[in-house]
N, C-alpha and C positions, 0 to 999 in steps of 0.2 A: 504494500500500500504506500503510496507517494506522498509525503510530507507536504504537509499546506503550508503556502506562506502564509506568515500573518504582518509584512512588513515591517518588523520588527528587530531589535538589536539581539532578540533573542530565538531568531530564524535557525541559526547553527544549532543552537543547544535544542530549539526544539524537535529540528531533524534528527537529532539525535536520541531523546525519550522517544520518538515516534520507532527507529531503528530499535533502541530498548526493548520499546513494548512491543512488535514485530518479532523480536529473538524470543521472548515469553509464552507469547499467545506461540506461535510454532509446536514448543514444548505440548504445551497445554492443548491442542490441536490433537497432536501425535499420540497422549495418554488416556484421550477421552474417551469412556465406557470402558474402562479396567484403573483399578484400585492396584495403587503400587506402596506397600509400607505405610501405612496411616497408622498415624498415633495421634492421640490424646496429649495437647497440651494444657486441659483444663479441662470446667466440666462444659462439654458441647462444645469445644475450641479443637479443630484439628488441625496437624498438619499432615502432608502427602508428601510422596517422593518428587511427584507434582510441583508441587509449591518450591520445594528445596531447588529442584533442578532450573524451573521457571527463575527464579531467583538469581542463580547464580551467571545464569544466563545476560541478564539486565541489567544486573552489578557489574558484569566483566566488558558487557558495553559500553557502559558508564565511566567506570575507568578507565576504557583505553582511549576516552574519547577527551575526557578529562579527569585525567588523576589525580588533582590536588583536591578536586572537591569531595564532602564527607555523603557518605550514603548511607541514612535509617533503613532498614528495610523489616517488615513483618516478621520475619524467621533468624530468632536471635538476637535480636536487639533489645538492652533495655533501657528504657526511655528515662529510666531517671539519673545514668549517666550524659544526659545530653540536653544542655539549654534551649530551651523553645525561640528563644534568637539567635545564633549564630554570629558570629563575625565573619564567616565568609560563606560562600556557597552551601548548598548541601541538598541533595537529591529526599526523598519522599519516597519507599515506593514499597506498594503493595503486588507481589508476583502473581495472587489468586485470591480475587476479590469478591467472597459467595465461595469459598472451598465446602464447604456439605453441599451446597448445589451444586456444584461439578460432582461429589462423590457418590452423589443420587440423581446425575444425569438429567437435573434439571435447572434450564436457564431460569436467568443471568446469571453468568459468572466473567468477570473482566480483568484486566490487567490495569493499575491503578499508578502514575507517576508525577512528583510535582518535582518542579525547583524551588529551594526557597533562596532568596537572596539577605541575609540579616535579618530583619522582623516582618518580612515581604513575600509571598508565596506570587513568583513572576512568573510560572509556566506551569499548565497540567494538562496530562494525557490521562483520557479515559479509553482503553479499547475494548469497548464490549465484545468478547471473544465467539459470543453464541451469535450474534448477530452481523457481524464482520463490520461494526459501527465505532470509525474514528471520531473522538471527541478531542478537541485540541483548543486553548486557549491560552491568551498571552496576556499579562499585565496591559491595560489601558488599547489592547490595543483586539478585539474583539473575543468571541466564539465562534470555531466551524466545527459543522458535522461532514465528513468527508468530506473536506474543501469547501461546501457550502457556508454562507451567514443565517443563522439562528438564534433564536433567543427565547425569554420567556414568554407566558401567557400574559393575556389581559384583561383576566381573570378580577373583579374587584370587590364583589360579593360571597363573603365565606362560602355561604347556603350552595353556591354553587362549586365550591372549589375542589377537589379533586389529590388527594394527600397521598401521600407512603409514608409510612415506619419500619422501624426494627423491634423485633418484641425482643425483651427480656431473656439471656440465653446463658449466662455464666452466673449470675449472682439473681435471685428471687425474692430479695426481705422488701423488696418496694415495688413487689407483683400487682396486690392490691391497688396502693396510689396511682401506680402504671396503667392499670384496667380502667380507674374511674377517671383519666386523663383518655385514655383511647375511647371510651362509652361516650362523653360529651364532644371528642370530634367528629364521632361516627353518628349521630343524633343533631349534628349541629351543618354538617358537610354533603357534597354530592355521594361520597366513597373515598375508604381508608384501603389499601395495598400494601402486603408487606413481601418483597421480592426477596429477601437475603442477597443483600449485596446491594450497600451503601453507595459506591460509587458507579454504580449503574442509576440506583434514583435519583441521584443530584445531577449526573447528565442529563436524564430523563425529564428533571425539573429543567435544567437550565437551557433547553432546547423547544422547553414548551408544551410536555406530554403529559407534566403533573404539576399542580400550582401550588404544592407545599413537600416540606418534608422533614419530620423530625425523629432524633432517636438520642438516645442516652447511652453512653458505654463506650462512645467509638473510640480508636485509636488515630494518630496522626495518616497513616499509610489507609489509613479506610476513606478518610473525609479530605485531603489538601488537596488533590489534585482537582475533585468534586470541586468543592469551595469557591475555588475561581472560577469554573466555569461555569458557577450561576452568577457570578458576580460580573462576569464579563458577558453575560445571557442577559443582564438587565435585572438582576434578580439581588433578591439581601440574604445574608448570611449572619447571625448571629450563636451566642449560644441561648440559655434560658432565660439572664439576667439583661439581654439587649447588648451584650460587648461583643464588637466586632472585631476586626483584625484578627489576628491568632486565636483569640478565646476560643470558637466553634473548633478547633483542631487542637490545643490541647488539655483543652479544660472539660471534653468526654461528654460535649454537651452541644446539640445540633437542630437550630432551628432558623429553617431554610425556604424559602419563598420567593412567589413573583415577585417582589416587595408589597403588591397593593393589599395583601391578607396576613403581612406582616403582624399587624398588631394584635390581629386578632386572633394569629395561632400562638404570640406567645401568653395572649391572655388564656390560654387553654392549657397552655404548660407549666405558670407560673409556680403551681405550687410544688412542682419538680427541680424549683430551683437549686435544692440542696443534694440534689441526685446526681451524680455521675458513675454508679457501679463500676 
């Protein structure tokens, strides 16, 4: 798949996450409908040979392409060795994004990669793998779907708006409060979706297909690359409390919109403010 311009200072580098995510989805391509080594890294948290392999794939991309910069990746890292700003580069990347829906052969599942520059997430790639659907955007300087411009809905009435979440899947003491936060959007909305695989709904938001999206728990490699590209989709990104920038990535807390249903989805989550599982 051919790398979109986005006229941008960050053209090479995106060429490059696109090349990335390209060597990933391959892998992920190649293992699809057979289970290679899956373990358990929590409870309902897997990982594949899949993912490892996918992985290593898009790191060694990343490096040969630029070696000084630092790369989080999903498998192995742990995040509280590493500053939510940076002083210099550093890659995002999630190898298999929806791993139980790939190990149960059912889409979405994506390849997930951002750049961040210091306190600035400048670049992200979403490649829905089931769908052969490149997501690509740049700081200030728009969103494409397969080289196309896109963006959000115009959505401006909840009643009407049309959501996704993630349910509750590693930790359950805030099941309850979670259920009567999902009853009153499901009561309040057009229809609630939960796809497993975060950065398929925020493409999905940021292109126009869904006009909200929240969930609690996520990790940095699930939600950055997402992040920007509803924010360059025309769309807002918060977490719970309304803080933007980095908060929604890594403060484990994601609520995400055309902007015009903004306030009234996080008046629906507010009392989850103290939640990030």
């Amino acid at each position: 798949m051919e790398s979109p311009t986005h006229d941008s200072t960050y053209d090479d580098a995106l060429s490059v996450a696109v090349r990335a995510a390209e060597s990933g989805a391959e892998i992920i391509r190649e293992h699809a409908g057979r289970l290679d080594n899956v373990r358990a890294k929590g409870i309902n948290d897997f990982v594949t040979a899949t993912d490892e392999a996918a992985q290593a794939a898009i790191v060694e991309t990343l490096h040969d392409a630029a070696p000084n910069d630092e790369v989080i990746a999903e498998e192995g890292t742990d995040l509280d060795a590493h500053d939510p700003a940076p002083e210099a580069r550093r890659w995002i990347v999630d190898p298999l994004d929806g791993t139980t829906n790939f190990m149960q052969q059912v889409p979405p599942y994506a390849v997930s990669i951002a750049l961040q520059n210091e306190d600035e997430v400048v670049l992200g790639v979403v490649l829905d793998v089931t769908h052969d659907e490149l997501f690509t955007a740049v700081a200030d300087h728009g969103l494409r779907l397969n080289g196309k411009p896109v963006g959000t809905t115009q959505t401006e009435v909840f009643a009407d708006a049309f959501v996704a979440t993630g349910f509750p899947y590693r930790r359950f003491e805030h099941t309850e409060q979670y259920l009567d936060v999902l009853e009153q959007i499901i009561r309040t909305t057009r229809g609630v979706r939960r796809h497993g695989a975060a950065a398929v709904d925020l493409a999905r938001l940021a292109c126009g297909r869904l006009d909200g999206f929240f969930e609690t728990g996520l990790r940095p490699w699930d939600v950055a690359a997402g992040t920007l590209l509803v924010r360059e989709g025309g769309g807002r990104v918060t977490d719970y409390r309304d803080a933007g920038g980095l908060a929604p990535i890594f403060e484990r807390q994601v609520c995400a919109t055309n902007g015009r249903i903004h306030d009234a989805l996080l008046d629906c989550v507010s009392s989850m403010k103290e939640v990030r599982l």
